[in-house]
N, C-alpha and C positions, 0 to 999 in steps of 0.2 A: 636430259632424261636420266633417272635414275639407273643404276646398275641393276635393280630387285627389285618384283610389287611389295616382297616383302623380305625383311631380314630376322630368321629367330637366333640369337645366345642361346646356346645351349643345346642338348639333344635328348634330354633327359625326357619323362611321359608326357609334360608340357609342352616342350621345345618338340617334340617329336611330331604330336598331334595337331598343334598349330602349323607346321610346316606342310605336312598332308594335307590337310584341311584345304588351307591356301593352293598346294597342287593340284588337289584335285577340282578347283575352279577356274584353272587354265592359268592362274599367277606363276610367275619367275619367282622364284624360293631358294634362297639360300641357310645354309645351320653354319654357326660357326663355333667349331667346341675342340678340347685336347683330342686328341688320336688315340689316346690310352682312357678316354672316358665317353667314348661314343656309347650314348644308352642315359649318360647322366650318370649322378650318387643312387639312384635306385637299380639301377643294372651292376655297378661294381659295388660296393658299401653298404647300400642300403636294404631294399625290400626284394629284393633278387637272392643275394646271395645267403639275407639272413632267413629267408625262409628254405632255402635250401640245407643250409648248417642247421634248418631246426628238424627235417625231414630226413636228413641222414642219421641225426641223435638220437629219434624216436627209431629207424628201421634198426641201429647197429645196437642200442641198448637191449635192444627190446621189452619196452619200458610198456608200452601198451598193451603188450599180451601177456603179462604178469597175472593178472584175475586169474587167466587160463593154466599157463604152465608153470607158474609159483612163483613167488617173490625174488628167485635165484635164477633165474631164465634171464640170459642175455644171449645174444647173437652173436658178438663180439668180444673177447676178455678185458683186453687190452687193446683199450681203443684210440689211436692216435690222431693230431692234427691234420695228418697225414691222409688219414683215412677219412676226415673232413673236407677236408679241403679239395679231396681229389672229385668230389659230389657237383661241390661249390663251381670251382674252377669250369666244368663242363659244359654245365648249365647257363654259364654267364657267358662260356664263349658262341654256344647257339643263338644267346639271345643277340648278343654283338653282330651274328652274323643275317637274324632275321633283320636288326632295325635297319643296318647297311642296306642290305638288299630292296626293304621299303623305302627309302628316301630316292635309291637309286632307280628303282622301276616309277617311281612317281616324278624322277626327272629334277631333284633337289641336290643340288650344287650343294657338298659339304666341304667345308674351307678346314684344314686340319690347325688348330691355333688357339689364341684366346683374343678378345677385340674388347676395345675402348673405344668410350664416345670423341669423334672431333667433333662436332658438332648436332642439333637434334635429325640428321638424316644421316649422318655420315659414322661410318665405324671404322678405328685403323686394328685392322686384321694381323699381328704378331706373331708370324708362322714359325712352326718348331726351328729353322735354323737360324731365327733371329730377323730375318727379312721384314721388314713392314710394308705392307699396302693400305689404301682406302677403298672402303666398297661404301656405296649410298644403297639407301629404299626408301621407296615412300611409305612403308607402315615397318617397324621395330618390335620383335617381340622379346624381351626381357624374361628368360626359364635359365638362371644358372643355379636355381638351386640354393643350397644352405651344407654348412658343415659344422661338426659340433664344437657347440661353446663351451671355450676351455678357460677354468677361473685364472686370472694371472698369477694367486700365489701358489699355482701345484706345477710342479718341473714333471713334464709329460714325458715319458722318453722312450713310447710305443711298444715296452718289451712289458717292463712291469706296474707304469703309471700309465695307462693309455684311454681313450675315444672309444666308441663306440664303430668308429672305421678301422680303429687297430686290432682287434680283435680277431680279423682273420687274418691276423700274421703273426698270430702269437706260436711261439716254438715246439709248446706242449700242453697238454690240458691243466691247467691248473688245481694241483689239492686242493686248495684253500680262494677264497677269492672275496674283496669287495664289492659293493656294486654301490654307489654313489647316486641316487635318485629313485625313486619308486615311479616313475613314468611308463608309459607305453614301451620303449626301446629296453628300460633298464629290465623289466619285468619278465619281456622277452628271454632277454639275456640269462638273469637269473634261473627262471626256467630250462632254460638250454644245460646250461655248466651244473646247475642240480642235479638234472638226469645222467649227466657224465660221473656225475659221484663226487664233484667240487664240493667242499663245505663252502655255502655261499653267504655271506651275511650283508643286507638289505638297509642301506641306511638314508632315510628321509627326513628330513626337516617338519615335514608337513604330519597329518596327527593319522594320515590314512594313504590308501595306493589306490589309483586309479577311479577317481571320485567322479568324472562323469558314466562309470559302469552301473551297475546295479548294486544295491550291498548287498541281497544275498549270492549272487555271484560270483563277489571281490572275496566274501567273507569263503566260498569253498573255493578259490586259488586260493588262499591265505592258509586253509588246511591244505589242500595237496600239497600246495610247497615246504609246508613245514613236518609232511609226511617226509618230505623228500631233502629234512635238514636243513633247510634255509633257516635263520635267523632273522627278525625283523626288529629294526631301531627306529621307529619312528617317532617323531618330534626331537630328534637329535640331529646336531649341526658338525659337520666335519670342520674341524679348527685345522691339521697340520697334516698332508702328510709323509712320510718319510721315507726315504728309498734305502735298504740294508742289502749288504752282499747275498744277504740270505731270502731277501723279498722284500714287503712293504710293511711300515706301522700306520696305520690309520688313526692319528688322536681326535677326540670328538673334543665340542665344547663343554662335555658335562666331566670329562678327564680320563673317560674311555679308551682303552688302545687296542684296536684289535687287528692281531696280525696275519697277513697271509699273504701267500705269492706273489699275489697279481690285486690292483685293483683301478677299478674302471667305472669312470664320469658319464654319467647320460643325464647331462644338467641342461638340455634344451637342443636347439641349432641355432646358426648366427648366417643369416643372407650373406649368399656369396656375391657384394657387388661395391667392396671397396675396391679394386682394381678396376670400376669402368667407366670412372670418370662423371659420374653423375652430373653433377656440374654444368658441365658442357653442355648437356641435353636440356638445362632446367629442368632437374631432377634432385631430388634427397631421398634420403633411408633413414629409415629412425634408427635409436641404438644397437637394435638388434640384427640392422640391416635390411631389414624388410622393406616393400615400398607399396606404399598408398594405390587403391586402386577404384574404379567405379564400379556398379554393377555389369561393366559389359569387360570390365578388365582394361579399361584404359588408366593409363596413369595424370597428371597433371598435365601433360605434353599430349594434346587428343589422339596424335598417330602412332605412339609410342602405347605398347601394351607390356603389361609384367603377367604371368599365369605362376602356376605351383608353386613351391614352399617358401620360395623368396616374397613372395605377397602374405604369409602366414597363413593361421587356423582354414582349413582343416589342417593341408601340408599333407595329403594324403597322394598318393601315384593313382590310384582312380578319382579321384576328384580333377588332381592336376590335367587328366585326359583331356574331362570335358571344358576344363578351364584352356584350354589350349585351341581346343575344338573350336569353341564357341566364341572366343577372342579375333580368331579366321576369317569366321563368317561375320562378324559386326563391322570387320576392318573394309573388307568388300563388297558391305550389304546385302548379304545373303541372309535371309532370313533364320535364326534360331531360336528358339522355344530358351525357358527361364530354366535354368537346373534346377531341378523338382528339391525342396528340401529337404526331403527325405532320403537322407544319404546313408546310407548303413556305417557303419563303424567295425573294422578287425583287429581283433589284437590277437598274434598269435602266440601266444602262451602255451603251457604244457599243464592243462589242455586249452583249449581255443576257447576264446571270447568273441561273441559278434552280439549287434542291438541297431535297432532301426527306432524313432520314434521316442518318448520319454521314458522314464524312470516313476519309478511308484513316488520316492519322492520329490519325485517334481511336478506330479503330480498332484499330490496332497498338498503341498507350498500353493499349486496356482489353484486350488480348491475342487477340483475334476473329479467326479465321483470315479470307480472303478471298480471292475472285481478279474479277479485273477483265474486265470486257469493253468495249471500245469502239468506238463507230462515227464514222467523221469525214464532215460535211459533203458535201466533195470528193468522194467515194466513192458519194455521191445523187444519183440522176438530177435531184431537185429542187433540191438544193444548187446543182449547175449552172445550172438555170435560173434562179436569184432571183440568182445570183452570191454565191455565202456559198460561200467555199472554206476556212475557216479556223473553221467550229463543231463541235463536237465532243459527245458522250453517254457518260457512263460509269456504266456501271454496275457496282456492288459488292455481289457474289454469293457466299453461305455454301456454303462446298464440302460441308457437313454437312447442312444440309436443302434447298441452293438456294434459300434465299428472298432476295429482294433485302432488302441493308441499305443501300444508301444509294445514290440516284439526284443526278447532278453533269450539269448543261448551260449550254453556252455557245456561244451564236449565235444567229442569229434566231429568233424565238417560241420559246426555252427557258422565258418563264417560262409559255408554255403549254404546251408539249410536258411539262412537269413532274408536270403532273398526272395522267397516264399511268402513270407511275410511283406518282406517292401513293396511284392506283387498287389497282394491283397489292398495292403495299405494306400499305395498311389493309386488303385482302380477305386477306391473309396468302399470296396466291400465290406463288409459283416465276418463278423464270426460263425453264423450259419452257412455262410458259403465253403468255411473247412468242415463243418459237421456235416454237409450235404455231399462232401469231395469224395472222391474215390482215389485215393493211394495206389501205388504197388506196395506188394506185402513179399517178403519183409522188407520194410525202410525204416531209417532215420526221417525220414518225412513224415512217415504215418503220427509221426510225438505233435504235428499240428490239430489231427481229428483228435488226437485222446486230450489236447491239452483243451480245446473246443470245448469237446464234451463237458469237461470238468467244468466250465467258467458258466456254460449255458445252464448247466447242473443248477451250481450256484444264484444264479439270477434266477432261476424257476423256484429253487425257495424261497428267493426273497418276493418274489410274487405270490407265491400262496401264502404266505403269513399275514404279507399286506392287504389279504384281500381279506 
């Protein structure tokens, strides 16, 4: 008999939620993860702490309430890492202390260490003093995660060439900075050290930033951050680059050098599961790490499951939830429902990006007629008052059945306001059902009826012309 009905790697929102899942249907549940990374890279590195670091930039600049009391209103003069990090630091250790507490009242044996496959039921458990043991289960869940992919020819050295995990251990706010990818993470980033008064400069390969967003969206971050002095390279290639006693040279391949402090790779993630023996399981990982999975999350191995970022796209900490969730229930035949495709998207930027559903052009690509509605900010009584004159809601409406196809926000709490939309959307309602809604007043919610209004506007004169 085995040791575990089930064993998860990891503890991160995958490995978390899979292990609950499974406790909460009477299984024996074991996590096997570091001591110093209980929560996973989203609780220490990842989406924990950088939304925290982005939440302390915006209260200590005071970058948001500039509309209001002038472009020279800060909170803070001199704002240090210190006073970052002291945010960061707090936060992560409550959370630390919630997720213990859950595995614990749920009765989930957490083994402190890292584990490898002896074989496809068995894991040798490599506890922090070196000791080895074996634990078996009859079902494996595979959540360790992903950490960032570092090109082989840049000499990384955490202070001044670093990751996107080094970043809260840097010594001091950097004047000047690189940022190496126009992605999700880097954009974040840029944003953040903007606000701090970094001269940031933006360098991508690629001809644009953040291409599954909307463009007019991408196109007003693309102003605000270059309100806010960013620099953008795009379709330029980093060739070399260089570490000086005085900071860094960046050479591009077109012969470019542009120099500053600090600069920072957010060139993808890479699965964390060369150390676990794959092999042994009859298992592989593609280059990237990642490993193959089916619609229920099993891998090649039928009792063997992978969930979150280490399986790839989305790679998201709520996505990974329900991936963990749901992997629980298919292992012990508990019934679970298909995760609805409609998964919202956050990027938090300065300011916030969120989207449910398609893009206008992807729209037009798959020939879908549409018409738009939108509501701006400025035009909310609420807007005004938090000083957001520059966020905006679109929404994209089927002139055929009026049902919303794709909801697009950008500005404060879009990526809550979002789900308003994925409401609508999964219950398969109309656009008249926000024109018929009743709001409280004042809200950032109320930008659903004025954007309503606008779109059904629009279709009502394309009706009466037609007729």
């Amino acid at each position: 008999m085995p040791d575990f009905d089930m064993l998860v790697l990891g503890s991160g929102p995958g490995g978390q939620k899979a292990a609950i899942a499974a406790a909460k249907l009477g299984r024996r549940v074991a996590v096997v993860d570091r001591p110093d990374m209980v929560g996973g890279v989203s609780i220490h590195t990842g989406t924990i702490p950088s939304k925290t670091l982005r939440e302390a930039v915006l209260y200590l600049t005071g970058l948001t309430q500039r509309d209001l009391y002038g472009q020279s209103y800060r909170l803070k003069e001199d704002i240090t890492v210190a006073d970052l990090i002291a945010r960061t630091q707090h936060v992560v250790g409550r959370e630390v202390d919630v997720i213990r507490n859950q595995l614990s009242r749920n009765h989930v044996t957490l083994f402190p260490g890292t584990g490898r496959f002896v074989d496809p039921h068995t894991v040798a458990l490599q506890e922090i003093g070196g000791r080895e043991r074996l634990i078996s289960a009859e079902h494996i869940v595979i959540a360790t995660g992903t950490r960032p992919a570092r090109p082989d020819s840049v000499e990384f050295d955490g202070r001044t060439i670093m990751d996107s995990d080094n970043v809260l251990a840097l010594e001091r706010v950097p004047r000047s900075m690189v940022i190496v990818g126009a992605g999700v993470i880097g954009m974040e980033y840029a944003s953040m050290f903007a606000a701090l008064g970094s001269k940031v400069t933006v360098v991508e390969k690629r001809a644009g930033m953040l291409d599954m967003c909307d463009v007019e969206v991408v196109e007003s971050l693309k102003y605000h951050l270059r309100d806010l002095a960013v620099t953008f390279r795009f379709g330029e290639t980093v060739a070399a680059v260089e570490r000086h006693p005085r900071g860094a040279l960046t050479v591009l391949e077109s012969g470019k050098k542009i120099p500053a402090d600090a600069v920072m790779y957010s060139a993808g993630r890479q699965g964390l599961t060369d150390g676990l023996d794959l092999d042994k399981a009859g298992l592989t990982a593609d280059a990237r790490g990642r490993i193959t999975v089916d619609e229920h999350y099993r891998t090649q191995v039928p009792h063997i499951y992978a969930v979150g970022d280490v399986i790839g796209y989305p790679a998201l900490a709520a996505t990974s939830m329900e991936q963990g969730r749901a992997a629980a229930y298919h292992a012990f035949g508990e019934p679970v429902g298909r995760m609805h495709n409609l998964q919202p998207i956050g990027i938090y930027t300065i300011p916030e990006i969120s989207f449910v559903g398609r893009t206008e052009d992807q729209l037009t690509d798959d020939r879908v007629p549409f018409e738009v509605g939108v509501s701006r900010y400025r035009e909310l009584a609420r807007g005004q008052i938090i000083g957001d004159s520059h966020g905006v809601l679109k929404l994209l409406v089927s002139p055929e059945d009026r049902t919303l196809l794709g909801v697009h926000c950008f500005g404060t709490g879009a990526t809550e306001l979002i789900h308003i939309g994925q409401s609508v959307m999964g219950c398969g309602g109309t656009v008249d059902y926000l024109v018929d809604a009743v709001f409280n007043y004042p809200t950032l919610a109320e930008s659903y009826k004025v954007a309503a209004l606008d779109a059904t506007n629009k279709l009502r004169q394309i009706d009466r012309i037609a007729d």
